[in-house]
Each structure stands twice: as C-alpha cells, then as structure tokens.
MARMI-224545 format. One line per 2 residues: number of its first residue (from 1); their letters; for each residue x, y, z of N, C-alpha, C, O. Coordinates in nm, 3 decimals, decimal comma. Example, Ala and Ser with C-alpha at 12.3 -4.5 7.8 and 13.67 -1.06 7.14 Angstrom:
1	AS	1,319/-0,569/0,780/1,230/-0,450/0,780/1,320/-0,330/0,780/1,424/-0,332/0,846  1,285/-0,225/0,708/1,367/-0,106/0,714/1,290/0,003/0,787/1,341/0,114/0,804
//
This chain:
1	XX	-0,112/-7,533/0,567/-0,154/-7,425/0,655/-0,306/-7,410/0,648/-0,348/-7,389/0,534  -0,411/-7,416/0,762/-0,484/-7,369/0,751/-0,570/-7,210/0,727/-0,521/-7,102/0,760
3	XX	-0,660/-7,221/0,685/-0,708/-7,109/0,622/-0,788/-7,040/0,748/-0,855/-7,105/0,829  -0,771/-6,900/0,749/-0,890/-6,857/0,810/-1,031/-6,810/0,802/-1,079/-6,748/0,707
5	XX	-1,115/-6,861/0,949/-1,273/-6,880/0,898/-1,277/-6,725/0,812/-1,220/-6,618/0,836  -1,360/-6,761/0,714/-1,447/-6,647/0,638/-1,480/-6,477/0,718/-1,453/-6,361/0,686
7	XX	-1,563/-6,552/0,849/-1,569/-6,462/0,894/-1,447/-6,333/0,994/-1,459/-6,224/1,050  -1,343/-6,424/0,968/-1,233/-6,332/1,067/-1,158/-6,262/0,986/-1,078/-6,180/1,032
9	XX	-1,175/-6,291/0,809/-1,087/-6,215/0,712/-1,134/-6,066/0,691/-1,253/-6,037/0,676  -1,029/-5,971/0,689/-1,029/-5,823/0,667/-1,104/-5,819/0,522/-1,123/-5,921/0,455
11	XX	-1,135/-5,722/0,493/-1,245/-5,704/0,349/-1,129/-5,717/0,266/-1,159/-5,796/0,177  -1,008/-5,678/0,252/-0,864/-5,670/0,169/-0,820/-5,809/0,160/-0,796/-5,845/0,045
13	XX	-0,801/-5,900/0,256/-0,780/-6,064/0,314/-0,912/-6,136/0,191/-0,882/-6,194/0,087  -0,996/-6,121/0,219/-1,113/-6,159/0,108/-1,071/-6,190/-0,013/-1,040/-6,292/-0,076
15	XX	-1,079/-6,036/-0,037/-1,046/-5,983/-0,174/-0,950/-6,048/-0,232/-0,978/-6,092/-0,344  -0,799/-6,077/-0,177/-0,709/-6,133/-0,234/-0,700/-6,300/-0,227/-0,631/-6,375/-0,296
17	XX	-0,785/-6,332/-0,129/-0,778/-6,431/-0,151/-0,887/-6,534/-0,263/-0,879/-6,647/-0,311  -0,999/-6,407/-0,269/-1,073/-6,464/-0,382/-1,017/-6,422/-0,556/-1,059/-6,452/-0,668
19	XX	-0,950/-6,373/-0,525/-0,882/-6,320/-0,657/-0,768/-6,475/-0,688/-0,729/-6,511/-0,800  -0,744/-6,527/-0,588/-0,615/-6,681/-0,591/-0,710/-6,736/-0,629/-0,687/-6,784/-0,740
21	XX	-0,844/-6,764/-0,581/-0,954/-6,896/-0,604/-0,989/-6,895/-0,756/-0,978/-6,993/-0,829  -1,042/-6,743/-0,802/-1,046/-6,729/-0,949/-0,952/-6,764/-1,037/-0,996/-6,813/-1,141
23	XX	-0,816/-6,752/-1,027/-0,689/-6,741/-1,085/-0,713/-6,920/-1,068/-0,732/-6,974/-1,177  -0,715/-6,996/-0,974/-0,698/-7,093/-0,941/-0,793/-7,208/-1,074/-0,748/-7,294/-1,149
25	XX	-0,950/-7,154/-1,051/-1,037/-7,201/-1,100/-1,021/-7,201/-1,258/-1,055/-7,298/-1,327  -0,951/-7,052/-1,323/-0,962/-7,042/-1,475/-0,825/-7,131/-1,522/-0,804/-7,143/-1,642
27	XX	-0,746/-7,184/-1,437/-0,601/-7,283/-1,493/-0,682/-7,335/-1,565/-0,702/-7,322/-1,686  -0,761/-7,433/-1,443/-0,869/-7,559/-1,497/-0,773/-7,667/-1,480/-0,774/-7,753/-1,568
29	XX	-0,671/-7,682/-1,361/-0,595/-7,802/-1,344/-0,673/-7,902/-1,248/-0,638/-8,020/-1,250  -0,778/-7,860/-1,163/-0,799/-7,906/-1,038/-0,892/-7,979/-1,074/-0,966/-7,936/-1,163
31	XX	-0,912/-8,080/-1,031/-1,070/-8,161/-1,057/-1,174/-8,108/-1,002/-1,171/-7,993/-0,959  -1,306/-8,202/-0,993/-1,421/-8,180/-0,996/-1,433/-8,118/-0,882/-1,418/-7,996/-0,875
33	XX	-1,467/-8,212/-0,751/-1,453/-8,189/-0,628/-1,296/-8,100/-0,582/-1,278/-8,140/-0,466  -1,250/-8,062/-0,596/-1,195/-7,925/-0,557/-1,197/-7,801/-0,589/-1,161/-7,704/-0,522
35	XX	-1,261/-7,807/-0,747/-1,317/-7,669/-0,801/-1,490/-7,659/-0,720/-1,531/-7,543/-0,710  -1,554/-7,732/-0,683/-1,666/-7,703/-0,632/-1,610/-7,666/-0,490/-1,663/-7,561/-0,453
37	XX	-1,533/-7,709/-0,410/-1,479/-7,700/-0,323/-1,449/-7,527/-0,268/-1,492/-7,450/-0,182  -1,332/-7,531/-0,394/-1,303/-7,367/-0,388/-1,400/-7,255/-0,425/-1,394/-7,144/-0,372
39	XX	-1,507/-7,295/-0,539/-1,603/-7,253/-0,544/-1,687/-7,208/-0,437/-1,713/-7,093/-0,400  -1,718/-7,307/-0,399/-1,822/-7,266/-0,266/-1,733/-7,154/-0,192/-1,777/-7,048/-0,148
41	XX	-1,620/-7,190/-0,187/-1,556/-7,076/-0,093/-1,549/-6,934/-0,105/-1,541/-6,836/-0,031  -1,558/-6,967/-0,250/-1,541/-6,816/-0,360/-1,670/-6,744/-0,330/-1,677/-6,626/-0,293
43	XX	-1,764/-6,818/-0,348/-1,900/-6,776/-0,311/-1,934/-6,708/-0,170/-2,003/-6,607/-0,160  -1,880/-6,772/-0,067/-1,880/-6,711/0,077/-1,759/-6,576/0,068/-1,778/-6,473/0,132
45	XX	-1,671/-6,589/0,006/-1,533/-6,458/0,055/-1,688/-6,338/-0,044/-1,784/-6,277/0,003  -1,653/-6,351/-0,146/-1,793/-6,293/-0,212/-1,881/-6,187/-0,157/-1,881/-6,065/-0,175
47	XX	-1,986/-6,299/-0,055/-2,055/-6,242/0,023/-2,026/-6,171/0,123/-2,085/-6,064/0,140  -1,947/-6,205/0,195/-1,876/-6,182/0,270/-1,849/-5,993/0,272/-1,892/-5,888/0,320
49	XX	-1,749/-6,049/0,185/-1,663/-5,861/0,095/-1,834/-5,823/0,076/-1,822/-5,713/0,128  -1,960/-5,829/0,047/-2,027/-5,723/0,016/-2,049/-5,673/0,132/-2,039/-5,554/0,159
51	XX	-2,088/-5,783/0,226/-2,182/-5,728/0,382/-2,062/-5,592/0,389/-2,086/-5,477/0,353  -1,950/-5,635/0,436/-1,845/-5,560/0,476/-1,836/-5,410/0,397/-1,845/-5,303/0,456
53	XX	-1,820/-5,423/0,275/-1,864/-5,272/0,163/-1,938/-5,171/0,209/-1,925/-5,051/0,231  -2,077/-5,309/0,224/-2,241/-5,237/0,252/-2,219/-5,149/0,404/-2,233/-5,027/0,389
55	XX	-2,190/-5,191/0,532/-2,138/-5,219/0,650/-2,045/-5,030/0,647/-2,067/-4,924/0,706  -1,975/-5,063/0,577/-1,866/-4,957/0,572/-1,929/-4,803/0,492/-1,931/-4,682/0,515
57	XX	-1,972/-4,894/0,390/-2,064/-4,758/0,313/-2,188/-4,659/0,405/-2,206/-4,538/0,396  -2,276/-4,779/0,509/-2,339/-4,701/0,590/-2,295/-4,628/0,685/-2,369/-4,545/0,739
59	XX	-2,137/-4,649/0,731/-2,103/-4,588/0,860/-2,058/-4,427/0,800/-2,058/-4,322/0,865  -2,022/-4,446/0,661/-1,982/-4,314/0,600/-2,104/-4,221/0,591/-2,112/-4,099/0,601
61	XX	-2,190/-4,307/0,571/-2,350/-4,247/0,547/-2,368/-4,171/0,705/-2,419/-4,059/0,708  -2,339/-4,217/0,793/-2,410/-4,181/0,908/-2,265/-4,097/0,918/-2,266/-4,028/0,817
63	XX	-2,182/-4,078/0,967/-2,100/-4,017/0,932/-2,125/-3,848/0,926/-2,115/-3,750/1,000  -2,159/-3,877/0,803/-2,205/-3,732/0,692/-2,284/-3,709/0,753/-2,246/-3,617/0,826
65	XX	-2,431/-3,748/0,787/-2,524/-3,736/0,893/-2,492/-3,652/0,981/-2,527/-3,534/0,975  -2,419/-3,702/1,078/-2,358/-3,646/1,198/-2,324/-3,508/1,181/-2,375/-3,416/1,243
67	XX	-2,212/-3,497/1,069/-2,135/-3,346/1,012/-2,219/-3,309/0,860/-2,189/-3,325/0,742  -2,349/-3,247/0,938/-2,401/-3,187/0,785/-2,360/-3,124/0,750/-2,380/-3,124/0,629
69	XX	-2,287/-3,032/0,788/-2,192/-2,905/0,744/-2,075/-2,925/0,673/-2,020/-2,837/0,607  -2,036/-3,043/0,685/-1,927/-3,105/0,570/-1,982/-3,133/0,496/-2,100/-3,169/0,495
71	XX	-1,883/-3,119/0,387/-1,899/-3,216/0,229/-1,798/-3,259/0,161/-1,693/-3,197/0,142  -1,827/-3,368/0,120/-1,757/-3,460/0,059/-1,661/-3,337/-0,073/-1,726/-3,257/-0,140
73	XX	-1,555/-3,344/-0,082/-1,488/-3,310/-0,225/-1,391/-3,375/-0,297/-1,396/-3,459/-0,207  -1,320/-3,413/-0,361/-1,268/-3,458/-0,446/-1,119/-3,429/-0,349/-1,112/-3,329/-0,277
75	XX	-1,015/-3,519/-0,357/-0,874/-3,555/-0,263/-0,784/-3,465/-0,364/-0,760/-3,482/-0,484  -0,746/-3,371/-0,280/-0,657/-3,326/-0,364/-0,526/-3,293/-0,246/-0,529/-3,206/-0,159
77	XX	-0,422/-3,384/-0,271/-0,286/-3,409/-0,225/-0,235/-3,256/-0,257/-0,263/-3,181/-0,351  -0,123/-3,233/-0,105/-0,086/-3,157/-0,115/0,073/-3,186/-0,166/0,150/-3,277/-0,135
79	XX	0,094/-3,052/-0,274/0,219/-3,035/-0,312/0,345/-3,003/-0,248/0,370/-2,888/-0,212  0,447/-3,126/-0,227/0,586/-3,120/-0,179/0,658/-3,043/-0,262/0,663/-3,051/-0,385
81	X	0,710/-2,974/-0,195/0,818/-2,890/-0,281/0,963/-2,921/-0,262/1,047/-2,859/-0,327
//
C-alpha cells in the first residue's frame, strides 16, 4: 500500500505514523538503506507536525485576539448525575 504524501497527513496521521518509524528504527532489523530511508521520512513527518502545532497555536493566538474579553481557564467537565 502506498503511503500518503507528507503533506496531505492530519497532524494525528504524522504523529502515529512517526511513532511506527521510531518503533521501527529502535528493533534495528532493517538495513542500512532502509533505516536512512525511513529516517529521512521521520525527519519530514517531524517537520511537518511542527509547522502544523506552530500553524494551530497561532490561530488560537489570534483567536484570543479577536475575544479579548475571554479567557482562557482550566476545563472543567461537567458532572453527570
């Protein structure tokens, strides 16, 4: 099955899939050229997941901006009875 480009994976899609590449890389079954292989890849999901973080963190920023009159507080779930 092919993989999808870097750029079309969800920040969560990334994430898990660089979490397989790591898992993959510390066996230490794979040879040379396929650990550089997956490597490099590891390196792009990586980057990738930060832009996306960074990306997401500013829209919250502007966000707050928008509603100065809000503020952020701590999630507190409401109790089912």
């Amino acid at each position: 099955m092919a993989r999808k480009k870097i750029e079309n994976l969800s920040f969560e899609e990334a994430l898990v899939e660089l979490e397989s590449i790591v898992d993959s890389l510390e066996k230490g079954d794979l040879n040379l050229e396929d650990s550089m292989t997956l490597f490099e890849r590891g390196l792009s999901l990586s980057q990738i997941s930060q832009v996306k973080l960074k990306d997401a963190e500013q829209k919250v920023q502007i966000l707050m901006q928008r509603h100065q009159d809000s503020s952020l507080a701590d999630f507190q779930p409401e109790e089912t009875e």
